[in-house]
C-alpha positions in Angstrom: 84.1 -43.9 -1.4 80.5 -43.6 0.5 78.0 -45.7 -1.9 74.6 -43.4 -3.0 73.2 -45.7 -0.6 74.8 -48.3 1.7 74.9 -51.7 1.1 72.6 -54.4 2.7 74.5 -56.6 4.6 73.6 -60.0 6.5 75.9 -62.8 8.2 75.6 -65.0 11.1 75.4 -64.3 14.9 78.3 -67.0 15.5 81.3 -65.7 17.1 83.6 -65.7 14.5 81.4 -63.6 12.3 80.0 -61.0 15.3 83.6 -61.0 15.6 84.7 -59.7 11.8 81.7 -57.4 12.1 81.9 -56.0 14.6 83.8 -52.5 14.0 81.8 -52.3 10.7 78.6 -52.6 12.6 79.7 -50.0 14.9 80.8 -47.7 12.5 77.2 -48.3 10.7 75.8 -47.3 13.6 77.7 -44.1 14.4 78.0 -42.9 10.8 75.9 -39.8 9.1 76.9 -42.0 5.6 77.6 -45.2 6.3 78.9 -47.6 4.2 77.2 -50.4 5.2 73.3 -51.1 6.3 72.5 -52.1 9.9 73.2 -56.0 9.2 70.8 -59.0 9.2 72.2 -61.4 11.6 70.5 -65.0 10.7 71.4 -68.8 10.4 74.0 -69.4 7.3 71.5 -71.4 5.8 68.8 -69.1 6.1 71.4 -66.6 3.8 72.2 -69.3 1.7 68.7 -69.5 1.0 68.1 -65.6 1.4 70.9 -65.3 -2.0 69.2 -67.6 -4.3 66.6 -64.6 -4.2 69.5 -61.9 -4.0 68.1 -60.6 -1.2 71.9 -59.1 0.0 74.2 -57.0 -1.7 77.2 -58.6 0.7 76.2 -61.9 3.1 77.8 -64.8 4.7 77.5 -67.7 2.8 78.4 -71.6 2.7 81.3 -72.4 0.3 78.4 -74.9 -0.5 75.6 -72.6 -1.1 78.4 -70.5 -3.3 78.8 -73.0 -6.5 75.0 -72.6 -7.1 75.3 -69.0 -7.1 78.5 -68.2 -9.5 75.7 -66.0 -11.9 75.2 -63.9 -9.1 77.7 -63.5 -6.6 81.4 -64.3 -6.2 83.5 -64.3 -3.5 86.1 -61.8 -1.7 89.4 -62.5 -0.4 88.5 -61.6 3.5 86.3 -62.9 6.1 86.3 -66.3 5.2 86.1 -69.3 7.5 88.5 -71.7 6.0 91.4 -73.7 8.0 92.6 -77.1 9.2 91.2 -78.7 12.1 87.7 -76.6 12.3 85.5 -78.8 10.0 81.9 -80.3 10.9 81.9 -83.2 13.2 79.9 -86.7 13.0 78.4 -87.6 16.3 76.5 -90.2 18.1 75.4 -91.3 20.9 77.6 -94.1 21.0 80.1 -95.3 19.0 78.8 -96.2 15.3 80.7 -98.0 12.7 80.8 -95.4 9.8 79.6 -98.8 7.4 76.2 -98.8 9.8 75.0 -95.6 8.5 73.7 -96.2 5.4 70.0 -97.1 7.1 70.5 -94.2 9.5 68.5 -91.2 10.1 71.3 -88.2 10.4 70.5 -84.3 10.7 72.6 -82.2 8.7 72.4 -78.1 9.4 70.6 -77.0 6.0 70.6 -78.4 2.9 73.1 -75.6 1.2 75.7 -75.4 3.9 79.6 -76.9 3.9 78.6 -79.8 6.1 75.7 -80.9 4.1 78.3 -81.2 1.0 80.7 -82.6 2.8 79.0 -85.2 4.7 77.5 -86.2 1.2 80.7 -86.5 0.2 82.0 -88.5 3.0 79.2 -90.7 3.0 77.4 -90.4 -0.3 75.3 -93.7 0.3 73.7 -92.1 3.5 70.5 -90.5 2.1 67.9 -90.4 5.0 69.5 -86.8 5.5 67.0 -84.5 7.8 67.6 -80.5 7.9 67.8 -78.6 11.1 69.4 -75.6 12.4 72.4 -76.3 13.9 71.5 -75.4 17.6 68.9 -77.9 17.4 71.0 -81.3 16.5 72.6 -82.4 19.6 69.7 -81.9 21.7 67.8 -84.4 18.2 71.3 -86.1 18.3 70.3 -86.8 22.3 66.9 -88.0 22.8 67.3 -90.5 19.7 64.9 -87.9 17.1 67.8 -88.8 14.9 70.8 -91.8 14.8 73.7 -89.0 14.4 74.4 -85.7 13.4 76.5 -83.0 11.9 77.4 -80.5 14.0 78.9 -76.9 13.3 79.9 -73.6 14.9 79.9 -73.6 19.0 78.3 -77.1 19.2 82.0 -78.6 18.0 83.2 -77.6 21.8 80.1 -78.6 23.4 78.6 -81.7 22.5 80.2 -84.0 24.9 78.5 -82.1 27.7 75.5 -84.0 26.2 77.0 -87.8 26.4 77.8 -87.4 23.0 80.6 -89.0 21.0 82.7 -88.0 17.5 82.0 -90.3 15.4 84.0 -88.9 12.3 85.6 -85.6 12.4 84.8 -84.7 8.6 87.2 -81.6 8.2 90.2 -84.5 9.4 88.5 -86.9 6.6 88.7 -83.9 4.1 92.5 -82.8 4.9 94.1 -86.3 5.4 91.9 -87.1 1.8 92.9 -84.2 -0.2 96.3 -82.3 2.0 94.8 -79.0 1.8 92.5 -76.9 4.6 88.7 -76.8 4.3 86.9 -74.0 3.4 83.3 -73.3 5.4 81.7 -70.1 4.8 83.2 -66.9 2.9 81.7 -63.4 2.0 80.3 -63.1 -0.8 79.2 -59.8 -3.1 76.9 -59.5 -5.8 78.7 -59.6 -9.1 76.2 -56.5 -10.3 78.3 -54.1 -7.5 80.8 -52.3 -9.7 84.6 -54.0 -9.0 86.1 -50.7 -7.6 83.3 -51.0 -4.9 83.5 -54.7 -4.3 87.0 -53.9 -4.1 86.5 -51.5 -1.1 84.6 -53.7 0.6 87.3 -56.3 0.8 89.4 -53.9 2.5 87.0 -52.7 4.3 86.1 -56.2 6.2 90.1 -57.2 6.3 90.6 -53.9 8.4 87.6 -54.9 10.7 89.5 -58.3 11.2 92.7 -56.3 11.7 90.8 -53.7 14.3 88.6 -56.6 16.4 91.9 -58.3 16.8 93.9 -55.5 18.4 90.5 -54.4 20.5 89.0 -57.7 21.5 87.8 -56.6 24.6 85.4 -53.7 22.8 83.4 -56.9 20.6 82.7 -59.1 23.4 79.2 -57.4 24.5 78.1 -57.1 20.8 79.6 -61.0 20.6 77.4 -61.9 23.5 74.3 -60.6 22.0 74.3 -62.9 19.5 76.1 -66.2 20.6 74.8 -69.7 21.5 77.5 -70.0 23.7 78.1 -67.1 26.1 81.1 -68.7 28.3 84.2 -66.2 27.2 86.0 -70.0 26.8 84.1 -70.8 24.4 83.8 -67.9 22.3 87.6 -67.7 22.8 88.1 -70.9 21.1 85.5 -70.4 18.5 87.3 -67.1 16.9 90.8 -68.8 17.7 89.9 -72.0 15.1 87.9 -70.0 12.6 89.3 -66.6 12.2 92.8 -67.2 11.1 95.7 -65.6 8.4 92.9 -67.2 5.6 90.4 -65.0 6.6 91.7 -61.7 6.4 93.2 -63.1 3.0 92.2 -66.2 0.9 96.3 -66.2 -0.7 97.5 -68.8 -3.1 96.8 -72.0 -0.7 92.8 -70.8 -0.1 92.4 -70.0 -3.2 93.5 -73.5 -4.2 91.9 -74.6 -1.5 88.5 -73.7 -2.6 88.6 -74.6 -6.5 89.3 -78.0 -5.2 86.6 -77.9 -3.0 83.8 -77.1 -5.2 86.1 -79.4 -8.4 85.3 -82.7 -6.1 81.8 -81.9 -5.4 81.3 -81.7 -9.5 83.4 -84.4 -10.3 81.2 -86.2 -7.8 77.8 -84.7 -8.6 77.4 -83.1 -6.1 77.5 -79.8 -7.0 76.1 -78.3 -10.2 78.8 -78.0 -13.1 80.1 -74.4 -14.1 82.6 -72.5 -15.6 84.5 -69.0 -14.5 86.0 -68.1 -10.9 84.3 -68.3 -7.9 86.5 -65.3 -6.4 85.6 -61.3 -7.3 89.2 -60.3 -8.5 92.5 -62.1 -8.1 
């Protein structure tokens, strides 16, 4: 069902999400009705910030940014960025003891995104915590602006290019810590669209997934436009580690995966406490 008017729409220009978009944003484009706005592409922080205003009716967000938002959004079951072996990575110049950081000056990619939580987590005695967008930290990371940072997206396939090292890979600390994937970013919907709708946009991103995966080939320019990165290698391996089975459905093991998530950082006071599900329907 076409909406009276289509929805507003915003999500990152990383790979993974140009790639999930990427029919939809056609189709916006080409459409008399379209479902869908011509989308916002911005930093995830900079919609993690945009929803605490509910500036979007449907936008990327951190799992993070998420549990302070549980009044006004929840989140659907596709287009997630949730896995093993994808999460933020620690890195230095040389090789730190993780006990030596507690006096250090470390740059995190926004205050509301995964990393930022999950850092904290990892290392909640580290507080000298400096935001940045996440293009910008291994060039701070570098020339010594900061001791270490934590780096997301492309930048996890590029950083030893800059003489860097891994200091802790932070998605291995959270999997080996809890034996369950990490969830990153998701989709999330204002919880004032009407279910049946919210519903239809669910499916409507899942088929996008199932479409960009059977015509890779016809996303690459539109991927291009947007990326850090432009070498087809790494966008390869950018959509191969975060668009996976989870993101075209959360299923029982996301699902899980995310309550336990958002659980920890309450128990640890991180996160704001709360009550009722995180997720639009089950």
């Amino acid at each position: 069902m076409i909406p009276a008017e289509p929805f507003s729409l915003g999500f990152s220009p990383c790979p993974n999400d140009t790639f999930i978009f990427c029919r939809l944003v056609e189709e916006a484009h080409n459409q008399a009705q379209p479902f869908f706005q011509q989308p916002c592409l911005e930093d995830v922080e900079t919609l993690n910030l945009w929803a605490f205003k509910g500036r979007l009716e449907v936008t990327k967000l951190s799992f993070h940014a998420v549990a302070h938002l549980l009044d006004s959004y929840c989140i659907l079951n596709s287009g997630s960025a949730l896995g093993r072996g994808c999460g933020p990575l620690l890195i230095g110049r040389e090789p730190l003891p993780i006990s030596k950081l507690t006096d250090k000056k470390i740059a995190i990619p926004g205050t509301y995104t995964t990393a930022a939580l999950l850092f904290r987590m990892f290392a909640p005695d580290s507080t000298n915590l400096v935001e940045m967008r996440f293009e910008q930290i291994i060039d701070a990371v570098a020339s010594g602006t900061v001791d270490a940072g934590v780096i997301i997206h492309e930048s996890r396939f590029t950083y030893p290019e800059a003489g860097l090292v891994c200091l802790q890979d932070l998605g291995q600390w959270w999997e080996e810590s809890f034996d369950a994937p990490l969830p990153l970013g998701c989709i999330g919907v204002k919880r004032a669209v009407q279910p049946s709708q919210r519903e239809e946009i669910d499916q409507r991103i899942a088929a996008s997934i199932r479409w960009a995966r059977s015509h890779p080939e016809q996303c690459y320019s539109f991927i291009k436009q947007y990326a850090q990165e432009t070498e087809d290698r790494v966008i390869d391996q950018h959509i191969e580690l975060y668009v996976n089975e989870f993101s075209l459905d959360l299923g029982h093991e996301g699902r899980r995966a995310v309550e336990l998530f958002i659980e920890e950082g309450r128990r640890r006071g991180v996160l704001p406490p709360g009550q009722g599900s995180v997720f639009c329907s089950r």
